[in-house]
C-alpha positions in Angstrom: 143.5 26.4 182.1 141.0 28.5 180.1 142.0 29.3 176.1 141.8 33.2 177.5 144.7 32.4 179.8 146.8 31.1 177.5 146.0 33.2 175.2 147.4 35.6 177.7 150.3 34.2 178.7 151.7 34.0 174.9 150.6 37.8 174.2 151.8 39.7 178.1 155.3 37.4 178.2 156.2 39.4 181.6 152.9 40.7 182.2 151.8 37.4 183.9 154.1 37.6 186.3 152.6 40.9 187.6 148.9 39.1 186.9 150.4 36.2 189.1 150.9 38.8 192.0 148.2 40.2 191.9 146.2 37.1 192.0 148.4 36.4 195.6 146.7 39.4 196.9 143.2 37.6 197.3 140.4 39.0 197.7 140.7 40.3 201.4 142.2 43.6 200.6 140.0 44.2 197.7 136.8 46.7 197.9 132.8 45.0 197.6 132.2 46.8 194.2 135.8 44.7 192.9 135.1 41.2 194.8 131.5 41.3 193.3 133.1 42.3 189.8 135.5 39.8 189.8 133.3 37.4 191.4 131.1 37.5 188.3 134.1 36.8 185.7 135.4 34.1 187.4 131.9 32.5 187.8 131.7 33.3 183.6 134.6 31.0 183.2 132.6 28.4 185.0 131.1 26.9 181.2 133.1 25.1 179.3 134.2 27.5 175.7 135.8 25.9 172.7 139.3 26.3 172.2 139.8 30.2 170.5 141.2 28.8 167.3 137.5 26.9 167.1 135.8 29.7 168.6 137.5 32.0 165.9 136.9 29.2 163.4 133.2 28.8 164.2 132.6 32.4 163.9 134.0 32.9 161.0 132.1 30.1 159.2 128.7 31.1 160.8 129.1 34.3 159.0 130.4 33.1 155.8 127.3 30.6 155.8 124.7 33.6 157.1 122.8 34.8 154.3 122.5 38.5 154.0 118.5 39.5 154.4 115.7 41.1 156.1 114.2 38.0 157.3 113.7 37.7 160.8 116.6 36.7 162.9 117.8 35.1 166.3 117.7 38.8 167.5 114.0 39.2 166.7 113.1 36.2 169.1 114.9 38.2 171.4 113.4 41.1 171.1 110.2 39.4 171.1 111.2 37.0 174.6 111.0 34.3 172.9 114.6 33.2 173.4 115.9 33.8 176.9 119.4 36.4 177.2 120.4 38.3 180.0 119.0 42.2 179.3 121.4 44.7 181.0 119.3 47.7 179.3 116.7 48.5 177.4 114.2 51.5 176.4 111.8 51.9 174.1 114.2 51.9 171.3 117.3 49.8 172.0 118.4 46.4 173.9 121.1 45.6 175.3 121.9 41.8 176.2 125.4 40.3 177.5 126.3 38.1 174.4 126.1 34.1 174.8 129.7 33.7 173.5 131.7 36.4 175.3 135.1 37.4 174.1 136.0 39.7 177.1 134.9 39.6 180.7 132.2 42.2 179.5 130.6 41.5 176.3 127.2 43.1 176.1 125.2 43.3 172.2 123.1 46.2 171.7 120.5 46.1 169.1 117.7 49.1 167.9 114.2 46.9 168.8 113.3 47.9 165.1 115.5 46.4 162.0 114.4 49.0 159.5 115.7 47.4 157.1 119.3 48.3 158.9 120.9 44.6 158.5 124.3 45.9 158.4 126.2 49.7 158.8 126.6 49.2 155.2 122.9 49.5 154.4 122.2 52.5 156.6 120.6 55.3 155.2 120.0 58.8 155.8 116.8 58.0 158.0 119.0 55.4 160.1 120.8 58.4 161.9 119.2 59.1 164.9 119.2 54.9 166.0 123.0 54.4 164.8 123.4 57.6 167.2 121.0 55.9 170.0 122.8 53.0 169.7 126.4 54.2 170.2 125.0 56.4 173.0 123.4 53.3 174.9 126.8 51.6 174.9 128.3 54.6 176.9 125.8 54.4 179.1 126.1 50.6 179.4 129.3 51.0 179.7 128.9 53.5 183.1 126.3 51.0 184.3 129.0 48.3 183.9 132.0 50.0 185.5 134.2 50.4 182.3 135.8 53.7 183.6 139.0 52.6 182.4 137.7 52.3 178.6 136.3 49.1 176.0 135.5 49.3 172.7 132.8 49.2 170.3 132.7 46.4 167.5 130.4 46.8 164.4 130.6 43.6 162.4 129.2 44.1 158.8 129.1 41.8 155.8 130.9 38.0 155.6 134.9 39.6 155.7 133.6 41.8 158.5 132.1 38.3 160.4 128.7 39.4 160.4 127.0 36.9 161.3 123.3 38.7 162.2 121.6 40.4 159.9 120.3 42.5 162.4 122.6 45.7 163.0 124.2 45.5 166.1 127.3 46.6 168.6 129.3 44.8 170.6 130.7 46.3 173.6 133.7 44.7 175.1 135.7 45.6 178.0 136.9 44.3 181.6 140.1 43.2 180.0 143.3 45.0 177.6 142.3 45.0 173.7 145.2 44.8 171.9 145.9 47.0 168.5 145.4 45.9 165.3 142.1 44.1 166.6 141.1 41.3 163.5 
């Protein structure tokens, strides 16, 4: 049993019942576009993720320990191809990449192919507008391209108590499952 499930279990109470019917459905009755969909988060669950506390844990220290700068980053090598990720998007401005730690069955992390000097949303400046705009845009659209009719949500992590962790402004794009309210 996956941390997620659990995780789910504690937070629906009744809900897993319903989740437990549904499951007893199979995937017979269910349309190509869903089997393939939920084809790919099942085979996601396939690597083996840290418990959530030490996920949560993990994150948290990485971005108390990251050092806030314009030096390059992971995302630059990425950018660059030098690091392998999965691209889901990308233009002459933007890329868009499913994240390598996801925390919902769609987790994608879109980043403007030029830091700027934009590390963070706090250090935007008036010049940053149009790829803060571009950026939000290109999750809508990855969004569409990813079947999220039913809505996700946008994450901007900035500084150490926002668990930023990059110093390389970026969004995460999350959906495929619930959020819950208050998120942090």
């Amino acid at each position: 049993m996956t941390w997620r499930i659990r995780i789910g279990q504690r937070k629906r109470g009744k809900g897993i019942q319903k989740a437990r019917e549904r499951k007893k459905v199979g995937l017979g009755v269910m349309s190509d576009e869903i089997k393939k969909s939920r084809l790919l988060v099942l085979s996601s669950h396939f690597t083996h993720l840290p418990s959530k506390s030490s996920l949560m844990a993990s994150e948290k220290e990485a971005a108390l320990a990251a050092v806030p700068s314009d030096s390059p980053t992971i995302f630059d090598k990425i950018i660059n191809k030098e690091l392998p990720s999965t691209v889901v998007y990308e233009d002459d401005k933007v890329l868009a990449f499913r994240d390598i730690a996801p925390q919902a069955p769609t987790h994608v992390v879109i980043i403007p192919k030029s830091k700027d000097g934009l590390t963070g949303l706090s250090k935007a400046e008036e010049r940053h507008y149009e790829i803060l705009g571009r950026l939000l845009y290109t999750a809508k659209l990855v969004a569409k391209q990813e079947g999220l009719e039913d809505g996700y949500r946008i994450v901007i992590n900035d500084g150490p108590k926002g668990c930023q962790s990059v110093y390389h402004i970026h969004v995460h794009l999350l959906g495929g499952r619930q959020m819950n309210w208050p998120p942090g």
